[in-house]
N, CA, C and O of each residue as an XYZ file, in Angstrom:
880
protein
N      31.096     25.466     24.753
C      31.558     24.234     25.390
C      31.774     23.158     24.329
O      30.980     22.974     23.407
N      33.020     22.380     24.531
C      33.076     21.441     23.443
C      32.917     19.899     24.187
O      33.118     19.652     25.376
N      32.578     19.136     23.330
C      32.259     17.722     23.631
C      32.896     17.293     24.899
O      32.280     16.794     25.841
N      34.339     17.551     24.857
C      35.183     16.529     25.723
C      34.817     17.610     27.097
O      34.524     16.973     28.109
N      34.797     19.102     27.259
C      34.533     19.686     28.041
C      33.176     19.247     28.782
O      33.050     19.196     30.006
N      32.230     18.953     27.888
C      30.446     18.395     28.236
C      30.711     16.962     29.031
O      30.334     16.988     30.203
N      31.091     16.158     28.738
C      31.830     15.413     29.091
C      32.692     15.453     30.767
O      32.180     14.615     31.509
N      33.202     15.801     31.065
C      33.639     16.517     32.190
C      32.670     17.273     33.186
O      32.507     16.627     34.221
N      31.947     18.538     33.140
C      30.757     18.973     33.245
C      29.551     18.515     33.512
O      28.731     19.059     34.251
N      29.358     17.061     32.654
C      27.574     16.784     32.486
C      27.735     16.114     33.906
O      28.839     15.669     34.220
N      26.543     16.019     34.872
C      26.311     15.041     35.673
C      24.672     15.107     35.822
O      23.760     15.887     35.552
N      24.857     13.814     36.416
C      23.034     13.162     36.163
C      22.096     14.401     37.597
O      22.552     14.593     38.724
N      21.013     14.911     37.139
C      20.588     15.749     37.276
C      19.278     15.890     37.532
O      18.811     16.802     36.851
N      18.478     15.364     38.237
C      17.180     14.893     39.134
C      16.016     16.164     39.396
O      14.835     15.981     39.102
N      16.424     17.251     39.888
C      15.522     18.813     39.849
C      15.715     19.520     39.226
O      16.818     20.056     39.118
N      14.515     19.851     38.445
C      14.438     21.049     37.308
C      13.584     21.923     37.846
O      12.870     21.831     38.844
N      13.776     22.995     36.877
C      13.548     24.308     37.184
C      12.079     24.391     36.413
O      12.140     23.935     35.271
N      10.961     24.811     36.750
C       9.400     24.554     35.965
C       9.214     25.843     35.118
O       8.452     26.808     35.147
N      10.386     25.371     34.253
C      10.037     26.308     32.839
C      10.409     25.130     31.255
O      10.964     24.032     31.306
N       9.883     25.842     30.002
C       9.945     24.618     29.045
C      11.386     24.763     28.627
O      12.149     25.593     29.122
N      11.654     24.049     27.843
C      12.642     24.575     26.798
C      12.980     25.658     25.787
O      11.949     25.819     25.133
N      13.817     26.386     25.393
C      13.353     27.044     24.800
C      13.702     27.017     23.001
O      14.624     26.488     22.379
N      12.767     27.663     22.640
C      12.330     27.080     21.287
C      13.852     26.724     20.158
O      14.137     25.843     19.347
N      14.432     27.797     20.619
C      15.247     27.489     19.774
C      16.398     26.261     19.549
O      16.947     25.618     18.654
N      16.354     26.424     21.132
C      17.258     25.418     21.616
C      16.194     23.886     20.948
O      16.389     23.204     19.942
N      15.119     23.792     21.976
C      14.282     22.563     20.985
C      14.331     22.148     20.000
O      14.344     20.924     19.870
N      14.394     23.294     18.510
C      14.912     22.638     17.396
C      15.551     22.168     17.174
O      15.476     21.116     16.539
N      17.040     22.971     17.787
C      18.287     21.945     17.628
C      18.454     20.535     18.038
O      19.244     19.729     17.546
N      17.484     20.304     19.151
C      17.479     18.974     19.882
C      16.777     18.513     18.818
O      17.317     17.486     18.407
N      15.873     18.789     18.220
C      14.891     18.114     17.132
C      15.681     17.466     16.324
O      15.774     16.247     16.178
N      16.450     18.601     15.616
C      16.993     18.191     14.349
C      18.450     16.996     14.633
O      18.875     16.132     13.865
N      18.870     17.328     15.835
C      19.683     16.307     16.462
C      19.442     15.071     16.299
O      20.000     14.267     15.552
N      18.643     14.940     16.976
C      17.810     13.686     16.654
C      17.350     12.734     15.561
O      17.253     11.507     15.548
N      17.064     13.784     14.536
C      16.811     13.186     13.220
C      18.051     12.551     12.479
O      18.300     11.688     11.637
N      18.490     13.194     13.035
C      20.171     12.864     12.617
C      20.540     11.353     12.882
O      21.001     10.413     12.234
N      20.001     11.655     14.463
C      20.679     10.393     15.161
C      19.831      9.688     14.220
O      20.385      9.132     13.272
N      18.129      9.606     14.381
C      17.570      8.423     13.856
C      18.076      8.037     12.472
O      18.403      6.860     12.312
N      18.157      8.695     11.682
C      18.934      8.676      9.964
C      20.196      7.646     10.268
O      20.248      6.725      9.453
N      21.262      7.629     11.327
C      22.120      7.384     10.944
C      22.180      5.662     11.854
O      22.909      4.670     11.877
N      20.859      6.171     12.525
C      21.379      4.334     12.933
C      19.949      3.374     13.230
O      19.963      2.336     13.892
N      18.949      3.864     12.700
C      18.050      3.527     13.021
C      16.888      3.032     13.789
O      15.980      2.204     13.718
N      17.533      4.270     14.826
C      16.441      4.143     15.995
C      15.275      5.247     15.589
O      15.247      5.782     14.481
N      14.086      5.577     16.894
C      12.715      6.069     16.658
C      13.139      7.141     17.910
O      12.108      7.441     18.513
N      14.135      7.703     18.395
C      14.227      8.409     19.028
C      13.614      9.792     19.070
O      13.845     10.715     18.289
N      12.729      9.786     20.193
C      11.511     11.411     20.445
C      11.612     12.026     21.434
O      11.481     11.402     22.487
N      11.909     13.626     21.490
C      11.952     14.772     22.274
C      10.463     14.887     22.605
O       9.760     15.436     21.756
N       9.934     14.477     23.640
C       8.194     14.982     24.268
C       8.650     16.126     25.479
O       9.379     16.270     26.460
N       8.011     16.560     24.938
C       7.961     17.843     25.968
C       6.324     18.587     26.356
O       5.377     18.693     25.577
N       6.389     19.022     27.779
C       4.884     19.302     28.030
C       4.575     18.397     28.780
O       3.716     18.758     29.585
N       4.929     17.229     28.900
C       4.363     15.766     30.321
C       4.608     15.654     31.085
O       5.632     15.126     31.517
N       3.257     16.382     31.893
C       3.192     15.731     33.112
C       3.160     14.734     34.050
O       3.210     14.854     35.274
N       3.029     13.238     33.052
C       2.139     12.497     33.654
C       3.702     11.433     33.841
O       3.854     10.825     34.900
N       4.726     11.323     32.755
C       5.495     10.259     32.844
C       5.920     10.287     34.076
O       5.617      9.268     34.695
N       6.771     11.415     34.936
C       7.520     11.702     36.159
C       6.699     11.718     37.030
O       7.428     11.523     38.003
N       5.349     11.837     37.560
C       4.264     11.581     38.242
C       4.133     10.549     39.098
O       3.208     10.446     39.904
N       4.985      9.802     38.965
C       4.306      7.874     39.590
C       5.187      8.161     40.676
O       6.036      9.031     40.867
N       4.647      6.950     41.502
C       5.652      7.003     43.379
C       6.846      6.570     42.690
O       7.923      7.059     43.033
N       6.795      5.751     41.801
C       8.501      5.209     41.268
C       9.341      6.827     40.641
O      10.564      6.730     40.737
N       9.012      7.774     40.237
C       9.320      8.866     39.579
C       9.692      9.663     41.415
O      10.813     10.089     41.694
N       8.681      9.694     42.268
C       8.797     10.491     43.327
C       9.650      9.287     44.309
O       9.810      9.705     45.455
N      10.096      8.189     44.124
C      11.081      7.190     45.309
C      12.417      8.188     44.312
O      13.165      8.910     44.972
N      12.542      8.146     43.211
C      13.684      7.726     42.338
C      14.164     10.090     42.688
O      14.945     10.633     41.907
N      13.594     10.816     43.717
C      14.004     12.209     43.751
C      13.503     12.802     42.714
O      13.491     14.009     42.956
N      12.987     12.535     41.453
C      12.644     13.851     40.598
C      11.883     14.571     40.447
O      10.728     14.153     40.530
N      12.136     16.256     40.101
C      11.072     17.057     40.429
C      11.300     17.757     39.371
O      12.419     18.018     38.928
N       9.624     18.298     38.639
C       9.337     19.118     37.654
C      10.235     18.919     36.658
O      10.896     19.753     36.038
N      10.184     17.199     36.515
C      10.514     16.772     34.677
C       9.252     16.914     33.714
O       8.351     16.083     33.605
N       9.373     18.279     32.953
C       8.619     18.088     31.918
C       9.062     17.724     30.474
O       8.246     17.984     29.589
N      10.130     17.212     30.149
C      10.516     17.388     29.061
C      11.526     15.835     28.842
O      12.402     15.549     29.658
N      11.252     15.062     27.769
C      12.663     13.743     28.291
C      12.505     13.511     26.868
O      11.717     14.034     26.080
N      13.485     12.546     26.664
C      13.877     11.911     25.913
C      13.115     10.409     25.117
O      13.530      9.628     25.973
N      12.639      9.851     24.521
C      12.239      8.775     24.684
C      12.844      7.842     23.566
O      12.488      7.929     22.390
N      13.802      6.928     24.027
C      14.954      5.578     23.170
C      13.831      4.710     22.581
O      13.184      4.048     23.392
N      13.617      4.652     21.706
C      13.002      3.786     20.744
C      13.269      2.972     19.662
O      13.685      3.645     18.719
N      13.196      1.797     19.421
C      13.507      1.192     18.770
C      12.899     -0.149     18.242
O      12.320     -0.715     19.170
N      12.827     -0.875     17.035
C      12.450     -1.798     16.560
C      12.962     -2.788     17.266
O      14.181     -2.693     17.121
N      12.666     -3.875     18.092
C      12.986     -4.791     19.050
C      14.074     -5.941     17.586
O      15.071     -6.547     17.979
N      13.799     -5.999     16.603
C      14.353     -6.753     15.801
C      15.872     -5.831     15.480
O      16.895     -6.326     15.008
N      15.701     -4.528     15.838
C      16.992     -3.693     14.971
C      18.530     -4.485     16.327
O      18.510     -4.549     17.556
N      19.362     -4.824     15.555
C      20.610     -5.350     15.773
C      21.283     -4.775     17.161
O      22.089     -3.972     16.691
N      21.392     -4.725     18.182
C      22.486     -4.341     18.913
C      21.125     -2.899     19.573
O      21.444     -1.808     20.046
N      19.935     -3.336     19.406
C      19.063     -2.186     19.886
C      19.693     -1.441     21.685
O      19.661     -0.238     21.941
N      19.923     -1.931     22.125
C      20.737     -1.403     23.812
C      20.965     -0.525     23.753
O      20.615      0.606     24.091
N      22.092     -1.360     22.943
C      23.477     -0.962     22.420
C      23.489      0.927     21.604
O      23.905      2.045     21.909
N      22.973      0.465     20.818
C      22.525      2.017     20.065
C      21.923      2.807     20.944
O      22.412      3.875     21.311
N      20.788      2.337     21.360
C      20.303      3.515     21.943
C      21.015      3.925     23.288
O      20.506      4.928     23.788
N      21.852      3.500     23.847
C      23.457      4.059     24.585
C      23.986      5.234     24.139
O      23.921      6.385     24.569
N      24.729      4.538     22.831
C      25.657      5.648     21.983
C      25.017      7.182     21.772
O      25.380      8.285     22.181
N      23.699      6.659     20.795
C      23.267      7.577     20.124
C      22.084      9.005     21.601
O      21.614     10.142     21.598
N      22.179      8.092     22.309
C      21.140      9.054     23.282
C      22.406      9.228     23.795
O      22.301     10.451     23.884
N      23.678      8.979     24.265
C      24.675      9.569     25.118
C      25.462     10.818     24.199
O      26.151     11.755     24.602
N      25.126     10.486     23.015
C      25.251     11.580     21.878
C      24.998     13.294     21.738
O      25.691     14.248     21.385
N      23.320     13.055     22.324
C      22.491     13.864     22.399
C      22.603     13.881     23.798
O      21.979     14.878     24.161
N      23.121     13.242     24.881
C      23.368     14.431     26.128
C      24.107     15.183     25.754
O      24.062     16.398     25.562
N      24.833     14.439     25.639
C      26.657     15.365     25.412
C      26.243     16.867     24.746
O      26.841     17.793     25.294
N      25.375     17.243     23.723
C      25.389     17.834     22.702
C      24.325     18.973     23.530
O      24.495     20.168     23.288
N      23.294     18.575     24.452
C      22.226     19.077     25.378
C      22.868     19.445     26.358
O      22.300     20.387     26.911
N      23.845     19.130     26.867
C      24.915     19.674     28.039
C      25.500     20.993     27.401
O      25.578     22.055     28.020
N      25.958     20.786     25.920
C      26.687     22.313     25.333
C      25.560     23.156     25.189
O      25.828     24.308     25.532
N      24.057     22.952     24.693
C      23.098     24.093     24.461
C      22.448     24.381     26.217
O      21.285     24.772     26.313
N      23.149     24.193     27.300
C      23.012     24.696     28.586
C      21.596     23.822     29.371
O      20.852     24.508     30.071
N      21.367     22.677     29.246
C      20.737     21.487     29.032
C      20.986     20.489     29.793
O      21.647     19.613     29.235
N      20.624     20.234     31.168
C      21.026     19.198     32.350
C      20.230     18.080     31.950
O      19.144     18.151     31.374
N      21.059     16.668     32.416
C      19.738     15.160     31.835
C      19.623     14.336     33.145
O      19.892     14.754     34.271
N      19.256     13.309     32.872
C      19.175     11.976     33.533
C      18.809     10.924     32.963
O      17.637     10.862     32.590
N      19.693      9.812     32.734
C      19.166      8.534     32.222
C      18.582      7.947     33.086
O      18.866      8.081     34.277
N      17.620      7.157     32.630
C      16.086      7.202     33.668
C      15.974      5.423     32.745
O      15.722      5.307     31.546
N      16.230      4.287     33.684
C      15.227      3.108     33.028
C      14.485      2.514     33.765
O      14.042      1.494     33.237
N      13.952      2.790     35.315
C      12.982      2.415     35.797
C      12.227      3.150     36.509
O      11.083      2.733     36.324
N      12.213      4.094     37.292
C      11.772      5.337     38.065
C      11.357      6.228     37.316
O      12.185      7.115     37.111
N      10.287      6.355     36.768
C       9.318      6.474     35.615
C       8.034      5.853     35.238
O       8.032      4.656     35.527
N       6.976      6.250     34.707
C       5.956      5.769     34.371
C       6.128      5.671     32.877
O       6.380      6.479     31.983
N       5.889      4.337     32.947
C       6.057      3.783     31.180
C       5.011      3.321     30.228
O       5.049      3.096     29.019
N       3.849      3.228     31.320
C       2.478      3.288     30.381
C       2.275      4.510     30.463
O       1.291      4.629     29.733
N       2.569      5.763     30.933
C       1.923      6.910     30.778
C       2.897      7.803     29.548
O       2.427      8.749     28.916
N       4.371      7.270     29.363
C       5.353      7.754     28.444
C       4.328      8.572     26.986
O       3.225      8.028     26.935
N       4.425      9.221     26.350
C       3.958      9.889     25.390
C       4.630      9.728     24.408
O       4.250     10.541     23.565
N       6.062      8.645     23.744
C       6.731      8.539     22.700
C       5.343      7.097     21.884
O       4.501      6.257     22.201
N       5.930      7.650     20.890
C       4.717      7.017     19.417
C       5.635      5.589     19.373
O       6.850      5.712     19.526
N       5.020      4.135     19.149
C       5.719      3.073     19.251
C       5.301      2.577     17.645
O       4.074      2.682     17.636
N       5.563      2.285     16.833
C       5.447      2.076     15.557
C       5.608      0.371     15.618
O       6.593      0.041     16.279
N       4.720     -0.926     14.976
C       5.334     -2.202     14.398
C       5.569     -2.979     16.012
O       4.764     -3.163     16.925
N       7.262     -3.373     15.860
C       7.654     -3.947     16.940
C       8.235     -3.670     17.715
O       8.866     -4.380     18.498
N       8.097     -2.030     17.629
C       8.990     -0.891     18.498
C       8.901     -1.338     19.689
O       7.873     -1.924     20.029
N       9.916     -1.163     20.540
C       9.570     -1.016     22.212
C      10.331      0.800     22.626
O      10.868      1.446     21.726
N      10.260      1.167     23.593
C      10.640      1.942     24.496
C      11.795      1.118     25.462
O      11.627      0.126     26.171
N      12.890      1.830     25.235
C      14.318      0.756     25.553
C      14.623      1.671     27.639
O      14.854      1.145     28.729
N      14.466      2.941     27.261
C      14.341      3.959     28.652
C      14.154      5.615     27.744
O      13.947      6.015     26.599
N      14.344      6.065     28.866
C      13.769      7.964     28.515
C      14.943      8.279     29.600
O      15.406      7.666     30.563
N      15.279      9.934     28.776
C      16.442     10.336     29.531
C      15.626     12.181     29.938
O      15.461     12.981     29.017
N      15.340     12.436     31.006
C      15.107     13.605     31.918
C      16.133     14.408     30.981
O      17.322     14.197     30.742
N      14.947     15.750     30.381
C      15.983     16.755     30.006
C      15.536     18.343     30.168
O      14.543     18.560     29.475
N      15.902     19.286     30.749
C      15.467     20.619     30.862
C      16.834     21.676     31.888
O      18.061     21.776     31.872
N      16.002     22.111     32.454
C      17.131     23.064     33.271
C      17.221     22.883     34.423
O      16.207     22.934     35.119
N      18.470     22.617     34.974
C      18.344     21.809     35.956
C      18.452     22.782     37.428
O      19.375     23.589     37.318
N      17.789     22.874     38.641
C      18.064     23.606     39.526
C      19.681     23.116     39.975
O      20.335     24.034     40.470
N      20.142     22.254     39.900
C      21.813     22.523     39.922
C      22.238     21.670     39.037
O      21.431     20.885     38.539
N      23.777     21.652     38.615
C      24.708     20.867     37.860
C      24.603     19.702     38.087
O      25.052     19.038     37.153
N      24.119     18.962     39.105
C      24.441     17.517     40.158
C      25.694     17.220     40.109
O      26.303     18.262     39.867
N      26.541     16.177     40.231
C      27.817     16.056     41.162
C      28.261     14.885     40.623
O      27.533     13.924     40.375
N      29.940     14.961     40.353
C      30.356     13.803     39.715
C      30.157     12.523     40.790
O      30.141     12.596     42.019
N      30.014     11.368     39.971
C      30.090     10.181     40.707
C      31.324      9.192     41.114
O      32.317      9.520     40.466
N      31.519      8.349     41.775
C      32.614      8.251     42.186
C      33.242      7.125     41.071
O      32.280      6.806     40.373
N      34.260      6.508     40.685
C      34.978      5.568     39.755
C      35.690      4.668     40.075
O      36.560      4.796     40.937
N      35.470      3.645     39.478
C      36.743      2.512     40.013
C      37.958      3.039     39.133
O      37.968      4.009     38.375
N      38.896      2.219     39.408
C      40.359      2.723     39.106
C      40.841      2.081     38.087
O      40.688      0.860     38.057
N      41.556      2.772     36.982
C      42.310      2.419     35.664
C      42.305      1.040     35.816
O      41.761      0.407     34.911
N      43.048      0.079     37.267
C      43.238     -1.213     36.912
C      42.472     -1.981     36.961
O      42.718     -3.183     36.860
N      40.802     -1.258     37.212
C      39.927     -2.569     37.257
C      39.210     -2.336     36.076
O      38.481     -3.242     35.672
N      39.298     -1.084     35.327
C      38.499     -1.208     33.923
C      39.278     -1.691     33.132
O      38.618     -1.705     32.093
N      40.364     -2.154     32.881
C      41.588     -2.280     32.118
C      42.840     -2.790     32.030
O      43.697     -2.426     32.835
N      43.118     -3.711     31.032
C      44.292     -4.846     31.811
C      45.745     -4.156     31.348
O      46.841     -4.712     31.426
N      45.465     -2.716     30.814
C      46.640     -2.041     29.663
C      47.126     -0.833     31.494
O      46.449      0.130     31.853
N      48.205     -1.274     32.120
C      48.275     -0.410     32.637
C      48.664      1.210     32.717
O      49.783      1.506     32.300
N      48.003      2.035     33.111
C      48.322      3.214     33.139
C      49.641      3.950     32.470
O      49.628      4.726     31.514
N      50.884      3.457     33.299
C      51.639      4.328     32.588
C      52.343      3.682     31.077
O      53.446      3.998     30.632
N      51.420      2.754     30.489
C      51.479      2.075     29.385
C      50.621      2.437     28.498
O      50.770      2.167     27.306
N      49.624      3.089     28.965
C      48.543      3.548     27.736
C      48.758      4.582     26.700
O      49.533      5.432     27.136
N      48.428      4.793     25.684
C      48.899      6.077     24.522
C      47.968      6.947     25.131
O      46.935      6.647     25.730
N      48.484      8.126     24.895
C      48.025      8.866     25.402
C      46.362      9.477     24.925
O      45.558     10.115     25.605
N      46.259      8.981     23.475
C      44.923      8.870     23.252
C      43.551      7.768     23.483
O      42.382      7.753     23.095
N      44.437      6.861     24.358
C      44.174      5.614     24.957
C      43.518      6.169     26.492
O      42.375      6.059     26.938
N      44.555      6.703     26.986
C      44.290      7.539     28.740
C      43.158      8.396     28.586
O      42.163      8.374     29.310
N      43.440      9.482     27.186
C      42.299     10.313     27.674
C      40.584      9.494     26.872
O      39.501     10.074     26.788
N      40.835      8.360     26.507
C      39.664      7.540     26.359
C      39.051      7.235     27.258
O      37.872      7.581     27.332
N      39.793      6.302     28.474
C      39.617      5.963     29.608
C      39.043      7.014     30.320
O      37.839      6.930     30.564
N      39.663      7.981     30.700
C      39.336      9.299     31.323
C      37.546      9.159     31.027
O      36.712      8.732     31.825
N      37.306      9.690     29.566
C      36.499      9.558     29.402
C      35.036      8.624     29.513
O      33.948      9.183     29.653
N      35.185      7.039     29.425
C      34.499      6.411     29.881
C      34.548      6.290     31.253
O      33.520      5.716     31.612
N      35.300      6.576     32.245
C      35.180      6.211     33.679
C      34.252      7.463     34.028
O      33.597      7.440     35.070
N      34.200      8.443     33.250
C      33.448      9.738     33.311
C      31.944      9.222     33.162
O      31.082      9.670     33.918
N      31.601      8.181     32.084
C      30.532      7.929     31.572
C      29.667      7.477     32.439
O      30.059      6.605     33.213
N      28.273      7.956     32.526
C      26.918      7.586     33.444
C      26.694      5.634     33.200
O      26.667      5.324     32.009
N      26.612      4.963     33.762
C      26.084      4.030     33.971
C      25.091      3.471     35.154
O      25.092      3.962     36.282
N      23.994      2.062     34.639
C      22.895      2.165     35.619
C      23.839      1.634     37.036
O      24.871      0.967     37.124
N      22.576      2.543     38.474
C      23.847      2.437     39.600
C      25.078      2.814     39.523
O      25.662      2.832     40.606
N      25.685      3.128     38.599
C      26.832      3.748     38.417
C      27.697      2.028     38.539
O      28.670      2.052     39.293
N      27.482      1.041     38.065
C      28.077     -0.132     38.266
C      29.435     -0.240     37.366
O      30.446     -0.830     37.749
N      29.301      0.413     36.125
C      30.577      0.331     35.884
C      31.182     -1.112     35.522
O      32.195     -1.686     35.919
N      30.325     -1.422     34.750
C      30.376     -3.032     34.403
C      31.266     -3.229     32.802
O      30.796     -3.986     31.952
N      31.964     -2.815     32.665
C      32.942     -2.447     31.372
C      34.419     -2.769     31.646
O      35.188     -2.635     32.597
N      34.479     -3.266     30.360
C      36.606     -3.751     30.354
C      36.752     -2.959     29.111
O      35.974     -2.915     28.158
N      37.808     -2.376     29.267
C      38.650     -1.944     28.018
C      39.790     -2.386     27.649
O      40.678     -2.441     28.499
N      40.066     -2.824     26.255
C      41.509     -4.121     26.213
C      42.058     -2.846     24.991
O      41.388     -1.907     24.560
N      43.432     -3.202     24.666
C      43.942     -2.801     23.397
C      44.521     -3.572     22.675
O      45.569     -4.042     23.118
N      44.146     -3.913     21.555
C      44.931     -4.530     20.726
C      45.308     -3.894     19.344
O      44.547     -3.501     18.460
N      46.355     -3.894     19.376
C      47.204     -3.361     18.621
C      46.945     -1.706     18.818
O      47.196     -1.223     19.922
N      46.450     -0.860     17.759
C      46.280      0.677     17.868
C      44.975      0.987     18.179
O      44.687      2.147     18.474
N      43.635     -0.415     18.140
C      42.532     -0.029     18.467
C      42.063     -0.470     19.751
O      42.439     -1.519     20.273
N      41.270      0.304     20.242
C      40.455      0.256     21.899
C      39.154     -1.200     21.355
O      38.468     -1.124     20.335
N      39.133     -2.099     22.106
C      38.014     -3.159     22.314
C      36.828     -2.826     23.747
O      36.859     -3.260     24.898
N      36.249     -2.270     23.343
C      34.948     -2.290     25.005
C      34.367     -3.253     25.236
O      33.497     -3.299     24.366
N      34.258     -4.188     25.937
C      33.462     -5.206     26.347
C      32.306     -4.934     27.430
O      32.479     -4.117     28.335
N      31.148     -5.649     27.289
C      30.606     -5.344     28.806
C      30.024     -6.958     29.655
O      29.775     -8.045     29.133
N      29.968     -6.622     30.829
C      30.205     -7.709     31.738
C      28.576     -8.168     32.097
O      27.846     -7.180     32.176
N      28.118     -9.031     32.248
C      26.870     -9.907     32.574
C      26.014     -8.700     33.404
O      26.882     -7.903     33.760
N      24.945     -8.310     33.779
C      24.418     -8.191     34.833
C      23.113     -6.569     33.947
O      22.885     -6.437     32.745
N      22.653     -5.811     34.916
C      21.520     -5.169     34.455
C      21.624     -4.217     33.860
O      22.291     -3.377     34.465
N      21.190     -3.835     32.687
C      21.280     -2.673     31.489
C      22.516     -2.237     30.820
O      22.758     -1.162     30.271
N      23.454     -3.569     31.014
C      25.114     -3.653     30.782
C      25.318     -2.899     29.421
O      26.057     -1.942     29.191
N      24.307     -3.706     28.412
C      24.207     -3.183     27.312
C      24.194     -2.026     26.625
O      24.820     -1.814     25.587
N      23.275     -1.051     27.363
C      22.887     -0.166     27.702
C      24.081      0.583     27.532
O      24.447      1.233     26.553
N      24.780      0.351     28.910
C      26.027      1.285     29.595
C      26.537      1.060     28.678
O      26.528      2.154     28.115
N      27.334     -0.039     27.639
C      28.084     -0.476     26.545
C      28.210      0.714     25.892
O      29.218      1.418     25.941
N      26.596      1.112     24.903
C      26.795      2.425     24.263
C      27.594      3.267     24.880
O      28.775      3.485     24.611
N      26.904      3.774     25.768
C      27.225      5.173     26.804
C      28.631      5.193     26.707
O      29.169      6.194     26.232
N      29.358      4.160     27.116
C      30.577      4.084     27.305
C      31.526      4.153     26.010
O      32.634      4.688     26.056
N      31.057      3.633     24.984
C      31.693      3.949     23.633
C      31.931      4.995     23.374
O      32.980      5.586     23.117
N      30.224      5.461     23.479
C      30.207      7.043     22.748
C      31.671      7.796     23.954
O      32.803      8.034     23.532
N      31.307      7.987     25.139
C      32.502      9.017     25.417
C      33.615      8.544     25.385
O      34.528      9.233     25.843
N      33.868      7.413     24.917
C      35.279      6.939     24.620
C      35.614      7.751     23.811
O      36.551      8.548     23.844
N      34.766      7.550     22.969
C      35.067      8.135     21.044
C      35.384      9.166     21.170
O      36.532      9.567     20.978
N      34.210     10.003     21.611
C      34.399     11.461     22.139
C      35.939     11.515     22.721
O      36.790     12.068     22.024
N      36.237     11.050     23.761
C      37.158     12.190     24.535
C      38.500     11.423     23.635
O      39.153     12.389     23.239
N      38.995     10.508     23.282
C      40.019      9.703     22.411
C      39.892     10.309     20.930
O      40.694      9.918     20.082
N      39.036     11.129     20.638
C      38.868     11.253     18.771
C      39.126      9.783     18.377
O      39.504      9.764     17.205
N      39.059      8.400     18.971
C      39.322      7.201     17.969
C      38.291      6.621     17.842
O      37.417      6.978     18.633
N      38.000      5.756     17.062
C      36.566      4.901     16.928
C      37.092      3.629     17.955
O      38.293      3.542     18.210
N      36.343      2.882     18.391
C      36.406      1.645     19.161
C      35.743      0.488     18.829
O      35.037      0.796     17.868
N      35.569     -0.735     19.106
C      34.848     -1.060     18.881
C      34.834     -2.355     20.083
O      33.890     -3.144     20.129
């Protein structure tokens, strides 16, 4: 499976199947990771084995069952655009956990966050944790607003590496699925903006990264 295919494919994914990961696959998520942290300086940690984070009535209101394994976004509260990154770079590592046969969920409140098991270093905080293992089904795309409300470049005006950008972020998970993002063009490059309201920031990444992804262009 390739990126833009994962992409297409991934959807947010609430029941797992009560087995671990398997090892090999784990490394790769490991070493993934290190990657990510190297290249942008987050504290991002694969815990696996916990019982206790998915445990709380907020974990059992929010549907999830037999998450043992997540993600945990970490970061130095001083590091620049912290949301923001940990968006990109954890929407990175779905994408990449969707190709090694790997269902997720971005998770920022329906969860137990004093019981979380990621290591907080200095002035680290815990930004959210993303649900990752095997999922008893695919879960189901979500629904999208339309080209003209993410975007003032209309449709049959966009380059075509412009469209399948779009494609791509309207694809992208956001909290509630709110969809709080504009995409402008100026000149040959894509501009993402995001709009006032809860974990906007957040979605910002998310939404870059599969821009990038499904467009091959950088954005900014």
């Amino acid at each position: 499976m390739t990126i833009k295919e994962a992409i297409r494919e991934r959807h947010s994914v609430r029941q797992y199947q009560d087995r671990p990961i398997e090892e090999e696959t784990r490394l790769a998520l490991e070493e993934l990771i290190g990657r990510c942290n190297a290249e942008s300086g987050l504290h991002i940690q694969l815990i696996c084995g916990d019982t206790g984070c998915f445990e709380s009535f907020l974990a059992h209101y929010g549907k999830f069952r037999n998450v043992r394994s997540y993600i945990a976004l970490v970061g130095s509260s001083s590091l620049n655009g912290l949301e923001e990154k940990c968006g990109y770079f954890g929407q990175r590592i779905v994408l990449e956990a969707q190709c090694m046969g790997l269902n997720t969920c971005w998770v920022a409140g329906t969860y137990s966050k004093g019981k979380c098991q990621a290591e907080l270093d200095g002035d680290e905080k815990l930004v959210c944790v993303i649900a990752i293992g095997y999922g008893e089904n695919s879960g189901s795309r979500h629904k999208s607003k339309t080209f003209d409300k993410l975007s003032a470049v209309p449709e049959a005006e966009m380059p075509d590496w412009f469209r399948s950008g779009m494609i791509g972020a309207m694809m992208a998970p956001t909290a509630v699925n709110q969809q709080k993002f504009f995409v402008e063009l100026e000149g040959d490059e894509a501009k993402i903006t995001a709009k006032k309201g809860f974990l906007t920031k957040l979605d910002l990444g998310i939404v870059k990264y599969n821009f990038e992804a499904a467009s091959g262009h950088k954005c900014r």
